[in-house]
DSSP file (Angstrom, degrees, kcal/mol; ACC not computed):
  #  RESIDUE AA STRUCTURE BP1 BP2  ACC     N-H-->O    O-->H-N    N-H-->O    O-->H-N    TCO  KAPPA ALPHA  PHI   PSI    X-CA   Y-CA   Z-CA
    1    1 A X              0   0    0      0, 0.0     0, 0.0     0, 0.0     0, 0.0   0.000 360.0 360.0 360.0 -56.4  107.6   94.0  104.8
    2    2 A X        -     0   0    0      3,-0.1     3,-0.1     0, 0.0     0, 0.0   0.531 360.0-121.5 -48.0 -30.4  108.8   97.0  102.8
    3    3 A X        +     0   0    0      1,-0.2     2,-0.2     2,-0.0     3,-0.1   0.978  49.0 175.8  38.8  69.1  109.3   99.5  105.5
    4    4 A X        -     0   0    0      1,-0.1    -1,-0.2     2,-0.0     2,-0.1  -0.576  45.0-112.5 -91.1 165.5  107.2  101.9  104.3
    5    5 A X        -     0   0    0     -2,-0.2    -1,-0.1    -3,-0.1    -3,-0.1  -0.492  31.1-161.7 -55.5 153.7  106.1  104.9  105.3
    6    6 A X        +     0   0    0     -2,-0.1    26,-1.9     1,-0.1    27,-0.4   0.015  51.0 120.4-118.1  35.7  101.9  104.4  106.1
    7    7 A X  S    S-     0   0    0      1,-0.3    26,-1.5    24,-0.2    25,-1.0   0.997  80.5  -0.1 -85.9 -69.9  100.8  107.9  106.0
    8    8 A X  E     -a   33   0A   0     24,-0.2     2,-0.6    23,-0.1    -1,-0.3  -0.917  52.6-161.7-143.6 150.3   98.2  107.6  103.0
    9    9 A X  E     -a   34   0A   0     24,-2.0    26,-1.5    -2,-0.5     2,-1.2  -0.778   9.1-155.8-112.9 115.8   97.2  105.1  101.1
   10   10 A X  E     -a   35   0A   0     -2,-0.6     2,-0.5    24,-0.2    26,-0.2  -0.775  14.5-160.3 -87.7 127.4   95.1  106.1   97.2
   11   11 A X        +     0   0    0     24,-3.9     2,-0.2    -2,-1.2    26,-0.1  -0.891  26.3 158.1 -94.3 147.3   93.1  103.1   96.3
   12   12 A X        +     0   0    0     -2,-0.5    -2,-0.1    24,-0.1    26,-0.1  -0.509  23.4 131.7-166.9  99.9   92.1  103.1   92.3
   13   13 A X        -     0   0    0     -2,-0.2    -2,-0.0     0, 0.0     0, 0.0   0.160  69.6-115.8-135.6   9.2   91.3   99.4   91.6
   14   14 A X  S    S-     0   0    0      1,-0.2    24,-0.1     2,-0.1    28,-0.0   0.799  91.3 -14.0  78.1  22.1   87.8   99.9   89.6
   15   15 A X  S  > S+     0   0    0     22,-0.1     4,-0.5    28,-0.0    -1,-0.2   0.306 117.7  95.9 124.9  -4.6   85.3   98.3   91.9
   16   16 A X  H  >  +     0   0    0      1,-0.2     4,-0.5     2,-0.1    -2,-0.1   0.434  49.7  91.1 -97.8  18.0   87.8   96.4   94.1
   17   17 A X  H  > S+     0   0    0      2,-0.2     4,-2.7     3,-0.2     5,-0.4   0.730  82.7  58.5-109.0 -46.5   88.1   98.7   96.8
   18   18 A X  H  > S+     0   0    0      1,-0.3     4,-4.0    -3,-0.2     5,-0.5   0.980 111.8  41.1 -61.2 -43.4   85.0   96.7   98.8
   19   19 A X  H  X S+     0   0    0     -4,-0.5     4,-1.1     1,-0.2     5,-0.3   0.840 117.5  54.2 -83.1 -16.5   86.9   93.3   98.8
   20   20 A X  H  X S+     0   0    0     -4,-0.5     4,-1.3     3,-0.2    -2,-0.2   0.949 123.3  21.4 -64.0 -61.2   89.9   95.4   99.6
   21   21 A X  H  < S+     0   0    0     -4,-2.7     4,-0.5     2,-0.2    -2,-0.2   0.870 121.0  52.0 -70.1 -46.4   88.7   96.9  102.3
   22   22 A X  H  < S+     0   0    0     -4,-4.0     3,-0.4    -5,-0.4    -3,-0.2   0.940 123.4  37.2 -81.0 -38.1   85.7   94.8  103.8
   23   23 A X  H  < S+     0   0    0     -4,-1.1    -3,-0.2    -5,-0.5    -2,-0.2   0.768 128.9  25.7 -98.5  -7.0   88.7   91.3  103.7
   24   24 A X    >X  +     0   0    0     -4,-1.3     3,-1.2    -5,-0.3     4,-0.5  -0.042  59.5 139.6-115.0  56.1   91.9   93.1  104.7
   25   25 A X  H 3>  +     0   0    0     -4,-0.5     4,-0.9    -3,-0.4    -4,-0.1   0.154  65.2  76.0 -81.3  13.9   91.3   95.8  106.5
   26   26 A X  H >> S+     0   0    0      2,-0.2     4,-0.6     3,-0.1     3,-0.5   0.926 109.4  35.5 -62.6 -63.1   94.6   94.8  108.9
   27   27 A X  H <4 S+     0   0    0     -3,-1.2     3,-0.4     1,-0.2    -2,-0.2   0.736 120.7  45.1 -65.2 -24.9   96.8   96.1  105.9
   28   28 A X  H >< S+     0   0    0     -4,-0.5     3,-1.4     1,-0.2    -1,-0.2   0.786 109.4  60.6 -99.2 -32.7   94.5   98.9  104.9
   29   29 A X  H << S+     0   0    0     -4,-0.9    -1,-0.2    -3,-0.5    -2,-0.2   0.684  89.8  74.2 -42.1 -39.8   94.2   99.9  108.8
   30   30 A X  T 3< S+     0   0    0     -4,-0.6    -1,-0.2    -3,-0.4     2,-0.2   0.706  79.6  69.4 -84.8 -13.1   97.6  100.5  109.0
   31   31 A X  S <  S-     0   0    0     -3,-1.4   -24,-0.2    -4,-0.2   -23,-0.1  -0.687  78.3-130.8 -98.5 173.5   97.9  104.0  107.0
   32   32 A X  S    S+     0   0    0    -26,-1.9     2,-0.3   -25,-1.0   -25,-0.2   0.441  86.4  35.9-104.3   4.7   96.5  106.9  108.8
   33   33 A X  E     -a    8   0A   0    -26,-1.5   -24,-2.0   -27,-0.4     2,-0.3  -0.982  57.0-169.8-140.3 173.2   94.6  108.0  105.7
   34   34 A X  E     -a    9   0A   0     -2,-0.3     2,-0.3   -26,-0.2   -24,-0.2  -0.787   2.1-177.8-151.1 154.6   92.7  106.6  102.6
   35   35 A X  E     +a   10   0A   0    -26,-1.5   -24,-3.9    -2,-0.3     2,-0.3  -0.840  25.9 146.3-164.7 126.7   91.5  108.5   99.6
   36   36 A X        -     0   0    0     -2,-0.3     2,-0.3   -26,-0.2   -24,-0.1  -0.987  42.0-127.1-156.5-177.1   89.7  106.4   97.2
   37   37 A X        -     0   0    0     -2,-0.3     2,-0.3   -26,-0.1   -22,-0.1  -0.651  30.0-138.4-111.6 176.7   86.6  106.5   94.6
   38   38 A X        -     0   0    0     -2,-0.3     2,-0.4   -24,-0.1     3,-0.1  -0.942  18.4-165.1 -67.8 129.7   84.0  104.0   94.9
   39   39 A X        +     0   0    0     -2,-0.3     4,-0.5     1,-0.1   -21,-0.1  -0.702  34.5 142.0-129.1  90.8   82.4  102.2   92.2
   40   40 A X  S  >>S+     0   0    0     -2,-0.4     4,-2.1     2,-0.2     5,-1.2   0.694  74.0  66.3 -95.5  -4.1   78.9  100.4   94.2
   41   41 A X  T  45S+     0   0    0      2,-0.2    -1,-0.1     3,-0.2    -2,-0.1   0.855  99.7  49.8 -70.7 -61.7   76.9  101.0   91.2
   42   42 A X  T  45S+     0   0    0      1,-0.2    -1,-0.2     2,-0.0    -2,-0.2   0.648 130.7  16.6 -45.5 -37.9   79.2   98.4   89.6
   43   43 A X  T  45S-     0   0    0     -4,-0.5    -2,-0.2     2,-0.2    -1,-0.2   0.312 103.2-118.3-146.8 -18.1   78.9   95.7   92.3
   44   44 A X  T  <5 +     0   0    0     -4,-2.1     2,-0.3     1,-0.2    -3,-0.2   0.986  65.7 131.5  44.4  89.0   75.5   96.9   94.4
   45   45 A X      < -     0   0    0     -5,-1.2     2,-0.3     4,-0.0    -1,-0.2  -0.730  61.5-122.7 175.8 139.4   76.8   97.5   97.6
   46   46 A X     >  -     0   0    0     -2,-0.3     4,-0.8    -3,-0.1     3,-0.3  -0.744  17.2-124.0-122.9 155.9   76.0  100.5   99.1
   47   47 A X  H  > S+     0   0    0     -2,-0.3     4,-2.6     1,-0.2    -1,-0.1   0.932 102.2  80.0 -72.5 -25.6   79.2  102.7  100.1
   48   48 A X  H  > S+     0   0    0      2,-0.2     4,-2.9     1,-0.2     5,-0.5   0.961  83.7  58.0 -60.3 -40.0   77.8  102.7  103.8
   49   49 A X  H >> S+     0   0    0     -3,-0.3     4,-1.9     1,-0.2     3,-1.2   0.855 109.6  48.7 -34.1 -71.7   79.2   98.9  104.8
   50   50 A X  H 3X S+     0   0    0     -4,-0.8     4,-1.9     1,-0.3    -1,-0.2   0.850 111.7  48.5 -59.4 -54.6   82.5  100.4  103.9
   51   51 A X  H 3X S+     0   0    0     -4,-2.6     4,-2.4     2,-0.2    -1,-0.3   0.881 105.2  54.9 -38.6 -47.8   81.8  103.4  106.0
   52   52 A X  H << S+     0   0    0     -4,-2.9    -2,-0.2    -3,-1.2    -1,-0.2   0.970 109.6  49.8 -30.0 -72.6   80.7  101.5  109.0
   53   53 A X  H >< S+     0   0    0     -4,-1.9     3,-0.7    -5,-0.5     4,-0.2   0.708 115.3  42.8 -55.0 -38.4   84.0   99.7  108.9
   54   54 A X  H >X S+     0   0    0     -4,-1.9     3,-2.2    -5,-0.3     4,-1.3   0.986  97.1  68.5 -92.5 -41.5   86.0  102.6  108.6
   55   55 A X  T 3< S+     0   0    0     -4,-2.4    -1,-0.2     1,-0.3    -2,-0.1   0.275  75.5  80.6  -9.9 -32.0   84.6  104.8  110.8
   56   56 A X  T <4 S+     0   0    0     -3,-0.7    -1,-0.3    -2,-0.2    -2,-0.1   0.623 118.5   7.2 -88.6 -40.8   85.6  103.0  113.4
   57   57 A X  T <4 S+     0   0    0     -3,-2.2     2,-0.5     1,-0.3    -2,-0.2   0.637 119.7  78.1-120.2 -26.8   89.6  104.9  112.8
   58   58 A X     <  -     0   0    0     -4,-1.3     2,-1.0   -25,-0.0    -1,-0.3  -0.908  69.4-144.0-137.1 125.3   88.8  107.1  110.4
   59   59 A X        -     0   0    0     -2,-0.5     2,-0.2    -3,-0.1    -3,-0.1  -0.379  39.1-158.4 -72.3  91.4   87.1  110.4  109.9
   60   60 A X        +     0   0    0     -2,-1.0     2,-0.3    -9,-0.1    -1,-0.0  -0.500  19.4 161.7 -95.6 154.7   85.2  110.1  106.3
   61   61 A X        -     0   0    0     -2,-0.2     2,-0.3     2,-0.0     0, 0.0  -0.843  31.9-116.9-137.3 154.6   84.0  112.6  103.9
   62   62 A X        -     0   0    0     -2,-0.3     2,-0.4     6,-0.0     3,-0.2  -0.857  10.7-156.6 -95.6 165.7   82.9  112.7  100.4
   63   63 A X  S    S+     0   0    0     -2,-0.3    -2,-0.0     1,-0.3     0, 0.0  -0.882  89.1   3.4-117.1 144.1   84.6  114.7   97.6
   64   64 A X  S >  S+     0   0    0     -2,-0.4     3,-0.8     1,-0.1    -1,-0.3   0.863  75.7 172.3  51.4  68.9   82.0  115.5   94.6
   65   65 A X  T >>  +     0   0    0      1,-0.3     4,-1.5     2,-0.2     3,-0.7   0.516  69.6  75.1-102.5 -15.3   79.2  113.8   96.6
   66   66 A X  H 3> S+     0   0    0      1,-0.3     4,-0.7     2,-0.2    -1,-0.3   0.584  97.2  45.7 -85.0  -5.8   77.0  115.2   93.8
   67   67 A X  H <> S+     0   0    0     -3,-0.8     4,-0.8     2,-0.2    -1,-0.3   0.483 110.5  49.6-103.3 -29.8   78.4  112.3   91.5
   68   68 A X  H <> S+     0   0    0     -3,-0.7     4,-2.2     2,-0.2    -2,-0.2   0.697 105.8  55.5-110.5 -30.6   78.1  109.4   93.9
   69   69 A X  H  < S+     0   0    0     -4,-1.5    -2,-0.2     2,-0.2    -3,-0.1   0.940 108.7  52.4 -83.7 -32.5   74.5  110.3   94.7
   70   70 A X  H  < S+     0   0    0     -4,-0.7    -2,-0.2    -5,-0.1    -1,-0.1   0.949 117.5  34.5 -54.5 -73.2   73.7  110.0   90.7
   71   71 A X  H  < S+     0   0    0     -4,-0.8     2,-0.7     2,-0.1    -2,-0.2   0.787  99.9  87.7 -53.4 -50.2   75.1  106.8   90.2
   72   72 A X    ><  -     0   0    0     -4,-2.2     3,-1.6     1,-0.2   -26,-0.1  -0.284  47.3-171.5 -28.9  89.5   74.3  105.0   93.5
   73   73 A X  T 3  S+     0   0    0     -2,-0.7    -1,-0.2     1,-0.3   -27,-0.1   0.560  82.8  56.0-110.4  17.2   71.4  103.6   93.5
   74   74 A X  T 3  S+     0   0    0    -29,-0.1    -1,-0.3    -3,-0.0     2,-0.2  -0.088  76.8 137.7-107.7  32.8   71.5  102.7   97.3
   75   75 A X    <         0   0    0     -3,-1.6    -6,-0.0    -6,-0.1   -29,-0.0  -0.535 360.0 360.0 -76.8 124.3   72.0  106.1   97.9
   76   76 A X              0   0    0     -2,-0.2    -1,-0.1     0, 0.0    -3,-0.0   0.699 360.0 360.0-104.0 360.0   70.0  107.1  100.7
């Protein structure tokens, strides 16, 4: 619509990043990288759905993994 470049996309939307991702993952598909936080703690949702789904295009990692695995409490 814009004619942007799609090279990387930052999510920081506070817990919105699952409906972002899990209902319009056409638009979100379209850059060739993502860098977001995750808040599943907030919502109970464990970060693997999101993984699943991305996986699929995209190679994912955590950053400070020691942080997610406090707070997670579907952490496996």
């Amino acid at each position: 619509m814009y004619n942007l470049e799609t090279d990387i996309l930052k999510i920081d939307c506070e817990g919105c990043e699952y409906n972002l991702i899990l209902n319009d993952y056409e638009a979100i598909s379209k850059f060739d990288q993502l860098a977001f936080e995750y808040h599943a703690y907030n919502i109970g949702m464990s970060i693997y759905k999101l993984i699943q789904l991305l996986e699929g295009e995209y190679n994912c990692n955590f950053v400070d993994e020691h942080i997610y695995r406090k707070n997670d409490p579907n952490w496996d």
